[in-house]
Backbone as JSON Lines, residues from 0, in Angstrom:
{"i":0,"aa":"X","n":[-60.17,-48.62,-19.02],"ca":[-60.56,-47.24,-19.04],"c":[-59.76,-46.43,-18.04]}
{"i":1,"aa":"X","n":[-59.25,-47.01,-16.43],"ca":[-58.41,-46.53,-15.57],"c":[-57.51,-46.08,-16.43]}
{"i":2,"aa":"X","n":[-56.65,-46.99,-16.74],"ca":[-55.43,-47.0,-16.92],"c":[-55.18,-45.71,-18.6]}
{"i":3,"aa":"X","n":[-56.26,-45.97,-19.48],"ca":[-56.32,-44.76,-20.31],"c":[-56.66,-43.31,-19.59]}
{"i":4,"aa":"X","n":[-57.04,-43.14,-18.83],"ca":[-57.46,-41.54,-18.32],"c":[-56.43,-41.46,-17.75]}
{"i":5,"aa":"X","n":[-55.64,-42.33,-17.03],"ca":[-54.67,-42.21,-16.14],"c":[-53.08,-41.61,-17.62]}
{"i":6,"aa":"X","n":[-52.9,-42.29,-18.51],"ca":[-52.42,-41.96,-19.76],"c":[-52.51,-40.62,-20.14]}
{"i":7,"aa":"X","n":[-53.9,-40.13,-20.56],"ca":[-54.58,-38.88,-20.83],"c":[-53.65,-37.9,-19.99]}
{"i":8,"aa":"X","n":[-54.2,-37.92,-18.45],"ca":[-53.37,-37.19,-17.72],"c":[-51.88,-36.68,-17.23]}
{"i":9,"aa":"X","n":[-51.36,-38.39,-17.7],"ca":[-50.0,-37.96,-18.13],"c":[-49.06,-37.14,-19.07]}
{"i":10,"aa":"X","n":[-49.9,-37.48,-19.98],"ca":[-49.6,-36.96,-21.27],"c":[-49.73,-35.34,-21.19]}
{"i":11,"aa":"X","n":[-51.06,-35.08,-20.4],"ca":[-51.26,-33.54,-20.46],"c":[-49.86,-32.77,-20.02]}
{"i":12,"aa":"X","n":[-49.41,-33.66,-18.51],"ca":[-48.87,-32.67,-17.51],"c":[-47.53,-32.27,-18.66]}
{"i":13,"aa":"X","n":[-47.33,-34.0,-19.26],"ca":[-45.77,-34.0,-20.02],"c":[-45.77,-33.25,-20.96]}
{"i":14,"aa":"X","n":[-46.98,-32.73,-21.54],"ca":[-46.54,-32.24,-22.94],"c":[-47.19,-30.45,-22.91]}
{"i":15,"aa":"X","n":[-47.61,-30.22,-21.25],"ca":[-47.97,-28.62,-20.93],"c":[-46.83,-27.79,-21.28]}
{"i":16,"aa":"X","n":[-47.01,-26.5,-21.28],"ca":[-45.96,-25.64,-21.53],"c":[-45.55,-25.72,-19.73]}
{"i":17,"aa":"X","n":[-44.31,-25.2,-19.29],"ca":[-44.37,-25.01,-18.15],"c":[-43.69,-23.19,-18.02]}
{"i":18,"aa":"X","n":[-43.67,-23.02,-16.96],"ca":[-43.43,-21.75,-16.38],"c":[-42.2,-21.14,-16.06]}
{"i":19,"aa":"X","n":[-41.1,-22.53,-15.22],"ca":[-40.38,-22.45,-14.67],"c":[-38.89,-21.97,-15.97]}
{"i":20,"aa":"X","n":[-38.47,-21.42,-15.36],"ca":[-37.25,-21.19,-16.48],"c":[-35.93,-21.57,-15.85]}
{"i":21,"aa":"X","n":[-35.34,-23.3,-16.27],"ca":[-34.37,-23.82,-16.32],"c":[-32.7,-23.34,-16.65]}
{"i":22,"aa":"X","n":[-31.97,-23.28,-16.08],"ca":[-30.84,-22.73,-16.55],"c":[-30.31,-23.45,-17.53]}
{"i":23,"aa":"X","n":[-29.54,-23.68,-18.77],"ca":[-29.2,-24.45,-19.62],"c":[-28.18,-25.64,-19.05]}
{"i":24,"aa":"X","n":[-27.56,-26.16,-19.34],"ca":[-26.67,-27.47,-18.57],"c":[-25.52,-26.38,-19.16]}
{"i":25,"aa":"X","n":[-25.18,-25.97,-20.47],"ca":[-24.11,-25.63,-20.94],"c":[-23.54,-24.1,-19.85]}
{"i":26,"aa":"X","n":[-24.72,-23.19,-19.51],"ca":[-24.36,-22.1,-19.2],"c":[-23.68,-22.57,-17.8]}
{"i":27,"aa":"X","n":[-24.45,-23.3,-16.51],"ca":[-23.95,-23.85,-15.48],"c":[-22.27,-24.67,-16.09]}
{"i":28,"aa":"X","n":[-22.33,-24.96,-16.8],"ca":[-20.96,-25.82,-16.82],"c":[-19.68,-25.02,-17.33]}
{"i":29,"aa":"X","n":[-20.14,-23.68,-17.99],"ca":[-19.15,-23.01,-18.51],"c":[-18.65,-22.04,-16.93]}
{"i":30,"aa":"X","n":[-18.69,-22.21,-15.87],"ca":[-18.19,-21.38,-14.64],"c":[-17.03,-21.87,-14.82]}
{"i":31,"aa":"X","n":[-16.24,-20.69,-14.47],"ca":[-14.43,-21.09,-14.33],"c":[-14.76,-22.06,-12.41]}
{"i":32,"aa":"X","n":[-13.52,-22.37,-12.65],"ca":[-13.06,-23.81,-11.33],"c":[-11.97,-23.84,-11.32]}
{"i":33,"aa":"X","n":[-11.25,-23.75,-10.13],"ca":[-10.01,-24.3,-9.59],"c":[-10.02,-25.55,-8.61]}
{"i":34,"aa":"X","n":[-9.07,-25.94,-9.18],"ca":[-8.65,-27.15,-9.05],"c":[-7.03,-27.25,-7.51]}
{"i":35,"aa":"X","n":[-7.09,-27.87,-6.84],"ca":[-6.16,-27.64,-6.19],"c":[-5.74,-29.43,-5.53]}
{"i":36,"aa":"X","n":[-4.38,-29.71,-5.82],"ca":[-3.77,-30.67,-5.63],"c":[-3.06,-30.61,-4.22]}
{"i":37,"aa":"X","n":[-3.51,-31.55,-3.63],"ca":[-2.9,-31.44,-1.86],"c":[-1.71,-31.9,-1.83]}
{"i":38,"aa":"X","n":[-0.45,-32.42,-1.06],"ca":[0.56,-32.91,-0.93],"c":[1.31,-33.08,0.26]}
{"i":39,"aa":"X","n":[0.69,-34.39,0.97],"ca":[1.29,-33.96,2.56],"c":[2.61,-35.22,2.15]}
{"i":40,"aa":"X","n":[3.58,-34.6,2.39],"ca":[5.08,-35.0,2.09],"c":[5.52,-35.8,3.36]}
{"i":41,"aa":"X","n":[6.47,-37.04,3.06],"ca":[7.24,-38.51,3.85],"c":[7.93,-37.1,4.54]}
{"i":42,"aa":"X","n":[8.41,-37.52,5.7],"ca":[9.42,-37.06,6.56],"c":[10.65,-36.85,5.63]}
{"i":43,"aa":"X","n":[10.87,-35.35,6.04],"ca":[12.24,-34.94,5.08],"c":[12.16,-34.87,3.56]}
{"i":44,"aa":"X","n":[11.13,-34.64,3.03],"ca":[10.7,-34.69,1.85],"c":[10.01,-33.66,0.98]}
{"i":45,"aa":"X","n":[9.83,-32.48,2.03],"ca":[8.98,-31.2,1.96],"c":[9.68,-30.9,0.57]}
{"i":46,"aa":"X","n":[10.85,-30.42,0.63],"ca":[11.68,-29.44,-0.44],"c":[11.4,-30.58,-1.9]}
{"i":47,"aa":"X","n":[11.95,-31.3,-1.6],"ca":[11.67,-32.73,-2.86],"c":[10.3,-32.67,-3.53]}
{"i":48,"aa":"X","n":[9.29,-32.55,-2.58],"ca":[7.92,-32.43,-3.18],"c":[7.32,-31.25,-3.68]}
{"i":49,"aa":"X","n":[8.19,-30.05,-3.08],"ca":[7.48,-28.99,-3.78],"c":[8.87,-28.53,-5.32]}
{"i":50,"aa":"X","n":[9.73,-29.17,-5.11],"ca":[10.68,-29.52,-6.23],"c":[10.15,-30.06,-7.41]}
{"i":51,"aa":"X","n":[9.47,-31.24,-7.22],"ca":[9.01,-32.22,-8.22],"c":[7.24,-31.79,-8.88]}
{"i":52,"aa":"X","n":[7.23,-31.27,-7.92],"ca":[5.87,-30.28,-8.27],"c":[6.1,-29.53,-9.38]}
{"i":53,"aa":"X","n":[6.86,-28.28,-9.32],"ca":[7.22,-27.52,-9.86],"c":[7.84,-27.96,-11.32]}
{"i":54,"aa":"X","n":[8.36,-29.41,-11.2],"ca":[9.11,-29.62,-12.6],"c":[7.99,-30.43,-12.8]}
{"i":55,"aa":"X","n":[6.48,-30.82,-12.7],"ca":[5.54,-31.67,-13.07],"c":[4.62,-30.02,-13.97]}
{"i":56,"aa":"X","n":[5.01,-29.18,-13.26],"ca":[4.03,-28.11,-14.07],"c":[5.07,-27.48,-15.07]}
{"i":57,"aa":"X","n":[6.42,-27.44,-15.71],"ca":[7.12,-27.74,-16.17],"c":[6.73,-28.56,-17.85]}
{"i":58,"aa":"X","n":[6.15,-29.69,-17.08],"ca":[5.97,-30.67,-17.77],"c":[4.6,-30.35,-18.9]}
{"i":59,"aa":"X","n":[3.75,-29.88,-18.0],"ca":[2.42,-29.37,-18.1],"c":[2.8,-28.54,-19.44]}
{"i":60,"aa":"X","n":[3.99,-27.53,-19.11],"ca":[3.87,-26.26,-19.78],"c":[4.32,-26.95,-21.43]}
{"i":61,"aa":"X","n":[5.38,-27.83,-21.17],"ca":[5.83,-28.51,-22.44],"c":[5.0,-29.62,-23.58]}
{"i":62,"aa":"X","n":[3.96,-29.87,-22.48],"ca":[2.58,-30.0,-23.42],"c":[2.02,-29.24,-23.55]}
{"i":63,"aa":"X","n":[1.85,-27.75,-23.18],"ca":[0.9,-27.08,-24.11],"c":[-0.16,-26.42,-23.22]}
{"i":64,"aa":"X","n":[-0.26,-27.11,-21.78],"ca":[-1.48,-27.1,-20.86],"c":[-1.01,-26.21,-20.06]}
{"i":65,"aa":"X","n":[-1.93,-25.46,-19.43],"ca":[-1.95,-24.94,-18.01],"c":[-1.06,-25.27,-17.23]}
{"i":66,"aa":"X","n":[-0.31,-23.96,-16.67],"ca":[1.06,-24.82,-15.63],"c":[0.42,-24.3,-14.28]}
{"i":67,"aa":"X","n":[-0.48,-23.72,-13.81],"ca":[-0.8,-23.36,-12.46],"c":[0.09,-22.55,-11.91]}
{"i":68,"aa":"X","n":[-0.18,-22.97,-10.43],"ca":[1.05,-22.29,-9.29],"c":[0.84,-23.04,-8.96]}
{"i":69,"aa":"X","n":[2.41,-23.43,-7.84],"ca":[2.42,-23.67,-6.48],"c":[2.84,-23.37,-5.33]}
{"i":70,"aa":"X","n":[2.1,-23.78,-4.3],"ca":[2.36,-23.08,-2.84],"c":[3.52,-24.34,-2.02]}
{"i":71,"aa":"X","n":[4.25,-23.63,-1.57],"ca":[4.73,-24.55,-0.52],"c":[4.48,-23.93,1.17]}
{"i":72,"aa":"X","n":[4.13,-24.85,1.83],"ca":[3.59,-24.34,3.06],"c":[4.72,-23.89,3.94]}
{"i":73,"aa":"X","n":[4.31,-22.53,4.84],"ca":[5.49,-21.79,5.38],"c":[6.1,-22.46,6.67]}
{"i":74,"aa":"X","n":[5.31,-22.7,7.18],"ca":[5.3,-23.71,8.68],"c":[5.27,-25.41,8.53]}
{"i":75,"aa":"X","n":[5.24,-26.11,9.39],"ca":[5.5,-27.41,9.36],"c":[4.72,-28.2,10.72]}
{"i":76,"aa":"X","n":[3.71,-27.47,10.94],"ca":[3.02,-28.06,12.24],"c":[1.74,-28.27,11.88]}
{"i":77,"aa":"X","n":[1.04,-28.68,12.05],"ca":[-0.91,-29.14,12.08],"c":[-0.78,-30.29,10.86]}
{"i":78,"aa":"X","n":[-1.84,-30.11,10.29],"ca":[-2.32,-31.43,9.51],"c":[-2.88,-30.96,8.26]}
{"i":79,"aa":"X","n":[-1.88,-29.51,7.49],"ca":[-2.62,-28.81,6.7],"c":[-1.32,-29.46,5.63]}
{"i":80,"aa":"X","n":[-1.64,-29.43,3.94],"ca":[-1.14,-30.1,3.12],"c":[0.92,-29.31,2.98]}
{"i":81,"aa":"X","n":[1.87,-29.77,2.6],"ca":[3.05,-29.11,2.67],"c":[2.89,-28.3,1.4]}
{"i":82,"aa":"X","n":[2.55,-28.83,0.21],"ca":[2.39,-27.93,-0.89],"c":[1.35,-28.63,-1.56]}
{"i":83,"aa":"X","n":[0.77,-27.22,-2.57],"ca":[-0.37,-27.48,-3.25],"c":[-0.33,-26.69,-4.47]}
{"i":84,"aa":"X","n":[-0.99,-27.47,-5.54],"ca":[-0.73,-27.05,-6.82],"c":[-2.02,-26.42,-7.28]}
{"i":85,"aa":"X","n":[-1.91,-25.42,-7.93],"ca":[-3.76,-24.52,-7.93],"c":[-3.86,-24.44,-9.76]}
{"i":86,"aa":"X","n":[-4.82,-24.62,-10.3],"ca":[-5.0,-23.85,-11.81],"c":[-6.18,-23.8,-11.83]}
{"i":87,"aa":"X","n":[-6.52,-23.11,-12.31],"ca":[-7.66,-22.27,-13.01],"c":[-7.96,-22.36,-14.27]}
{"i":88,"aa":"X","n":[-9.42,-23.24,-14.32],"ca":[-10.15,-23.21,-15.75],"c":[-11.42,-22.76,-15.94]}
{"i":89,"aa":"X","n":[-11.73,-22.27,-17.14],"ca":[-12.25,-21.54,-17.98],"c":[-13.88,-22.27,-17.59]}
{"i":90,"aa":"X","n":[-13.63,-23.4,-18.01],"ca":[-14.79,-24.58,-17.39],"c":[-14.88,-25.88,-16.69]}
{"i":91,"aa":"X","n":[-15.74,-26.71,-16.81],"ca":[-15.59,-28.1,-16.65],"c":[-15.02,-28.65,-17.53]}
{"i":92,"aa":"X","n":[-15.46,-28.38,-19.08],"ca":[-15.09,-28.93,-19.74],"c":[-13.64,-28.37,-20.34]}
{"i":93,"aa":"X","n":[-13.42,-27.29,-19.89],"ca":[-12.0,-27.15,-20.24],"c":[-11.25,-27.85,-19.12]}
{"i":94,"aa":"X","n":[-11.27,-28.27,-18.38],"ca":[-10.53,-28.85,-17.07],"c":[-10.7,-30.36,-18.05]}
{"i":95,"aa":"X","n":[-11.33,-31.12,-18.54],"ca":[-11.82,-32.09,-18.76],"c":[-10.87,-32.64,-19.98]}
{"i":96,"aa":"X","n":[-10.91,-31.64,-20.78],"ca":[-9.75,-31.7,-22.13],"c":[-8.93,-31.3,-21.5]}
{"i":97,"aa":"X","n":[-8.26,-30.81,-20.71],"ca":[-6.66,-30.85,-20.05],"c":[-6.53,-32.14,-19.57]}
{"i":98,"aa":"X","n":[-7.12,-33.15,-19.51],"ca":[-6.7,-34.17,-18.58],"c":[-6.6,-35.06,-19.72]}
{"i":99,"aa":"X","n":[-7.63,-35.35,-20.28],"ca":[-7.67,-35.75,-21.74],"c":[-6.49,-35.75,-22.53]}
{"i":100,"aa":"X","n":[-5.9,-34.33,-22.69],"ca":[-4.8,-34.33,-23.58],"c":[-3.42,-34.6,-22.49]}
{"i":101,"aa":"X","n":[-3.81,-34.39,-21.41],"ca":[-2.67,-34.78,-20.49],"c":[-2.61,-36.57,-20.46]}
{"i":102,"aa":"X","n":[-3.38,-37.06,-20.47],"ca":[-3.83,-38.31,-20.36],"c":[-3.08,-39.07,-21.96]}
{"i":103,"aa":"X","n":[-3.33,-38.81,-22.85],"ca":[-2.91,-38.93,-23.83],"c":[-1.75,-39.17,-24.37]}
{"i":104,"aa":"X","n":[-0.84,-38.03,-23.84],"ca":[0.65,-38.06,-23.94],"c":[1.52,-39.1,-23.45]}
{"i":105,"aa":"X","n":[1.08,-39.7,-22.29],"ca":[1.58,-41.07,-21.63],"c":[2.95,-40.32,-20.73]}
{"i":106,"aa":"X","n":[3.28,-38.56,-20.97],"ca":[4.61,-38.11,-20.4],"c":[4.21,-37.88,-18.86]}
{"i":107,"aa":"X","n":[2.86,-37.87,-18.4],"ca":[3.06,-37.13,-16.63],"c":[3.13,-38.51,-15.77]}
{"i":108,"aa":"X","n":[2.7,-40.23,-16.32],"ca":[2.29,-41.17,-15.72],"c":[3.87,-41.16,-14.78]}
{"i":109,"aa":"X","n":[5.43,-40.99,-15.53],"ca":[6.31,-40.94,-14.54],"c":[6.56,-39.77,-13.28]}
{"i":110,"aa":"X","n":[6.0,-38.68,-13.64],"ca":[5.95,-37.4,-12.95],"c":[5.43,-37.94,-11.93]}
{"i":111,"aa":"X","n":[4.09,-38.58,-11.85],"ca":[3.08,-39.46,-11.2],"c":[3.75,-40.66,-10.23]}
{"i":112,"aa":"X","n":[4.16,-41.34,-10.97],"ca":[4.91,-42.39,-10.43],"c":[6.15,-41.9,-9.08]}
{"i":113,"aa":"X","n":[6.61,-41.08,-9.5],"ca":[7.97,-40.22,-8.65],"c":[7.22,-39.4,-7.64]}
{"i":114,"aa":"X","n":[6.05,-38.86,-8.0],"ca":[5.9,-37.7,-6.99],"c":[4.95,-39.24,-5.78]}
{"i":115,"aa":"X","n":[4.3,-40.19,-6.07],"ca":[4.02,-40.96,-5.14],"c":[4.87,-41.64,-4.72]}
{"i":116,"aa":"X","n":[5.99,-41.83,-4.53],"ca":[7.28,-42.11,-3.45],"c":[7.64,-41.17,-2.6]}
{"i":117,"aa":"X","n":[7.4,-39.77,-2.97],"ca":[7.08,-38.61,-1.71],"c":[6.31,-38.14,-1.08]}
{"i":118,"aa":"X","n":[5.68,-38.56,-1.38],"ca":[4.1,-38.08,-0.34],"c":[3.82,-39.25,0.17]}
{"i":119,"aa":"X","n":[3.09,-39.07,1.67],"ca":[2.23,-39.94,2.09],"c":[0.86,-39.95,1.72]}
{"i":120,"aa":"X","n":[0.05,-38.59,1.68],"ca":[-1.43,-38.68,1.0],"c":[-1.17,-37.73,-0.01]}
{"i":121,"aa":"X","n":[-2.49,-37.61,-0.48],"ca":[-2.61,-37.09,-1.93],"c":[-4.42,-36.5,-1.92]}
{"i":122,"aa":"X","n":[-4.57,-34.89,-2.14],"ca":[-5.83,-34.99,-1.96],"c":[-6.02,-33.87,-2.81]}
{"i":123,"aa":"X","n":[-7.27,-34.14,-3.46],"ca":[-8.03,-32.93,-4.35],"c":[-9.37,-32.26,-4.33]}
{"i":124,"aa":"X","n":[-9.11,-31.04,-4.15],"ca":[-10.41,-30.09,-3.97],"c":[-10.76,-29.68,-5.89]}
{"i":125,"aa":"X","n":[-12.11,-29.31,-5.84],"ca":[-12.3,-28.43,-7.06],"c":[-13.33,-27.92,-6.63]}
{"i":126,"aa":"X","n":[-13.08,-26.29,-6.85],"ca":[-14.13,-24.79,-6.48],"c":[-14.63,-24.81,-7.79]}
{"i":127,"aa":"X","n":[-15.81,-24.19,-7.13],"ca":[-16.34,-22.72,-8.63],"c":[-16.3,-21.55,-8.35]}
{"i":128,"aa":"X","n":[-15.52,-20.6,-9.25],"ca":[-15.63,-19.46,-8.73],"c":[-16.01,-17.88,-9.76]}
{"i":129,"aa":"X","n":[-16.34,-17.3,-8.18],"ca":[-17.22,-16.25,-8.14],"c":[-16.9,-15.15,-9.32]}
């Protein structure tokens, strides 16, 4: 008999109307996001990396995808990245099918391969924005 009233009551709370008004998953996921690729470059390697950058978004453009920008850093002192690659999508899930169809092609894995012989780290942020 516990364990049925205890049922009963569950059932009520689960199947009440409630009040609260949920945001949809789809509306939260459709916010544009940038994406930004770090690049702290081997000694003597600055120009090379923001070189190979530039012909990796290049690459981007010749598939079809988003070519971004990139920054190359003006100074050469602290512990802030030498260049960084920025794009801007529409959503998550448009960021999601860029990688997808980037992924696909099998053409950036050498872009990939080359640009990690110039860098020492490698780091990625992703915003949402306002």
């Amino acid at each position: 008999m516990k364990y049925l009233l205890l049922t009963l009551i569950l059932c009520f709370f689960a199947c009440s109307p409630t009040e609260t008004k949920e945001v949809p998953p789809t509306e939260a996921s459709k916010e544009k996001i940038v994406i930004q690729n770090y690049y702290w470059a081997k000694d003597g390697k600055i120009e090379e990396v923001y070189q190979h950058r530039l012909y990796a978004s290049q690459v981007r453009k010749e598939l079809g995808l988003a070519v971004g920008r990139v920054f190359k850093r003006m100074d050469t002192d602290g512990d802030l990245p030498n260049v960084i690659w920025e794009c801007e999508y529409d959503s998550e899930e448009a960021r999601q099918e860029d990688l997808r169809k980037l992924e696909g092609t099998g053409a950036f894995e050498p872009v990939m391969e080359k640009m990690s012989t110039l860098i020492d780290k490698f780091d990625r942020g992703m915003y949402k924005v306002n």
